[in-house]
C-alpha positions as CSV (number, residue, x, y, z in Angstrom):
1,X,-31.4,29.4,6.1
2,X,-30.5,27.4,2.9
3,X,-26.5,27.8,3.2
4,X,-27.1,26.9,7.2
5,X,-28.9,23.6,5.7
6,X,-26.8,23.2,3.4
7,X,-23.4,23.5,5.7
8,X,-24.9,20.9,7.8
9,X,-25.5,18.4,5.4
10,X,-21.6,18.9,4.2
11,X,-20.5,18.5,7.9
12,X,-23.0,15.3,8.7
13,X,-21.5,13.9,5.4
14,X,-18.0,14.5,6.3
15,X,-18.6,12.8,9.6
16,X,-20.5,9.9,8.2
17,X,-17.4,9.7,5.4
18,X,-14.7,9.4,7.9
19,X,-16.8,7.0,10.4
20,X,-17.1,5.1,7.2
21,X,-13.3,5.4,6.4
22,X,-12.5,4.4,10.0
23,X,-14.2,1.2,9.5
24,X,-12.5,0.9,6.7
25,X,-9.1,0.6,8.6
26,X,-10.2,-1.5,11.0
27,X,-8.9,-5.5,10.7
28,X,-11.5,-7.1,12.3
29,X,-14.0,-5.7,10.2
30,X,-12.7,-6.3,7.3
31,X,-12.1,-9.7,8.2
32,X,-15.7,-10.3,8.9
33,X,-17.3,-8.5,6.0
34,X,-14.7,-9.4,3.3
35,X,-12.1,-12.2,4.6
36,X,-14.7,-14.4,6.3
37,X,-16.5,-15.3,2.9
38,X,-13.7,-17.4,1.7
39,X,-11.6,-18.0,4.7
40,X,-14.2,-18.8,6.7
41,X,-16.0,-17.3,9.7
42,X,-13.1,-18.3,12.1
43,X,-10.4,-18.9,9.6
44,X,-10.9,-22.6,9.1
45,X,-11.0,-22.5,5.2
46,X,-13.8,-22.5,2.8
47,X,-12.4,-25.3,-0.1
48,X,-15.9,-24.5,-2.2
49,X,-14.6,-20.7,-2.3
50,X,-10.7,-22.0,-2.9
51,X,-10.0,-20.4,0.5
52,X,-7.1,-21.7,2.6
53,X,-8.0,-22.1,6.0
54,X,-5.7,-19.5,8.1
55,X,-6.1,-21.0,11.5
56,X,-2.9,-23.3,11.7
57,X,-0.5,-19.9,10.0
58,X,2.3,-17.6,12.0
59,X,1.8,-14.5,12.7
60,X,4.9,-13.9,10.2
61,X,3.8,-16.5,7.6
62,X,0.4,-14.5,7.0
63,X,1.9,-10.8,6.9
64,X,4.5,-12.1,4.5
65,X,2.3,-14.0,1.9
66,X,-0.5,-10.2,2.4
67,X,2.4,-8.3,1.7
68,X,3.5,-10.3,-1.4
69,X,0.1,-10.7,-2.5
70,X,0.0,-6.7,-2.5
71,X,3.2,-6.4,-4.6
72,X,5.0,-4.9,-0.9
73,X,7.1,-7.7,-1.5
74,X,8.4,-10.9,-3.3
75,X,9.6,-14.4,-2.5
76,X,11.4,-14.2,-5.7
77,X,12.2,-10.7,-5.7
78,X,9.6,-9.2,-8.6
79,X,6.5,-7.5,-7.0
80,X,3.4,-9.4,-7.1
81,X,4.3,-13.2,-7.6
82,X,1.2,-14.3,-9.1
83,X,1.1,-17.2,-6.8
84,X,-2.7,-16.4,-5.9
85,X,-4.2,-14.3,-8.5
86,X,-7.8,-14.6,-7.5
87,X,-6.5,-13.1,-3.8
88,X,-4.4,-10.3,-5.6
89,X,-7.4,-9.3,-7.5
90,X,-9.1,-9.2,-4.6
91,X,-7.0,-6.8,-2.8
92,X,-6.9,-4.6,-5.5
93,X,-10.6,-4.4,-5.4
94,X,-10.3,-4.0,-1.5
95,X,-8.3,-0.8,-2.3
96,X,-10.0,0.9,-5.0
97,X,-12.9,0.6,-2.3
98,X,-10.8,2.3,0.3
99,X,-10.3,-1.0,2.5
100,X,-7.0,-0.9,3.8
101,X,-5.6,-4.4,4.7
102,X,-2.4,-3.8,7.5
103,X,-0.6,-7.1,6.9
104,X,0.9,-7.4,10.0
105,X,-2.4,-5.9,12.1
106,X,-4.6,-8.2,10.0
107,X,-1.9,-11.2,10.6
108,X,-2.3,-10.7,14.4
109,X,-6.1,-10.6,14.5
110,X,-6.5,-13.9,12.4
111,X,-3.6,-15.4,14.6
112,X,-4.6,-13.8,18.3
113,X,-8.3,-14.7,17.4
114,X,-8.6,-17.7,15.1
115,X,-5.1,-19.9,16.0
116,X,-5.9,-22.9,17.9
117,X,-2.0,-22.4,19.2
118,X,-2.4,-18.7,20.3
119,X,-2.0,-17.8,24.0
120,X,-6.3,-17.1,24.8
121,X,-5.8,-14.2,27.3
């Protein structure tokens, strides 16, 4: 009876860890429970939290300045440009968490859903 308790607990916890880990993954989540705080609810900018607002970026502007701000890539060639260190920090505490920022699928949900120029389908 014990190991049958106990093999149910492991399998509720392994479903509860990879619900949690799905969440994890997903953009607009994130974006609400981490993003929002300095970025602002619909990416208008939060100037008390020195974040930019992301409402009036590209699609291609945003994914390039995440990706450069995860060392994926450089302006200037060397991996992480220091050009926003409190952001860089951020996302390095983002992904010893487990929170997986996609910088083109996070791109597209600030653009599709905050971008006062995006096509409203």
């Amino acid at each position: 009876m014990k190991y049958l308790q106990l093999t149910s607990a492991l399998v509720l916890s392994g479903i509860l860890a990879t619900s949690a880990m799905a969440l994890e993954t997903n953009q607009a989540v994130i974006y609400d429970t981490q993003c929002a705080k300095c970025h602002g609810a619909m990416a208008e900018g939060v100037p008390a939290k020195k974040g930019p607002a992301l409402d009036n970026k590209s699609v291609g502007d945003m994914q390039v300045e995440i990706m450069d701000m995860q060392g994926d890539m450089s302006y200037n060639g060397n991996s992480g440009s220091g050009s926003n260190p409190d952001m860089e920090h951020n996302l390095e505490v983002f992904k010893s968490r487990g929170i997986i920022i996609e910088p083109l699928e996070m791109a597209q949900y600030i653009y599709n859903n905050f971008n006062k120029s995006a096509v409203k389908k």
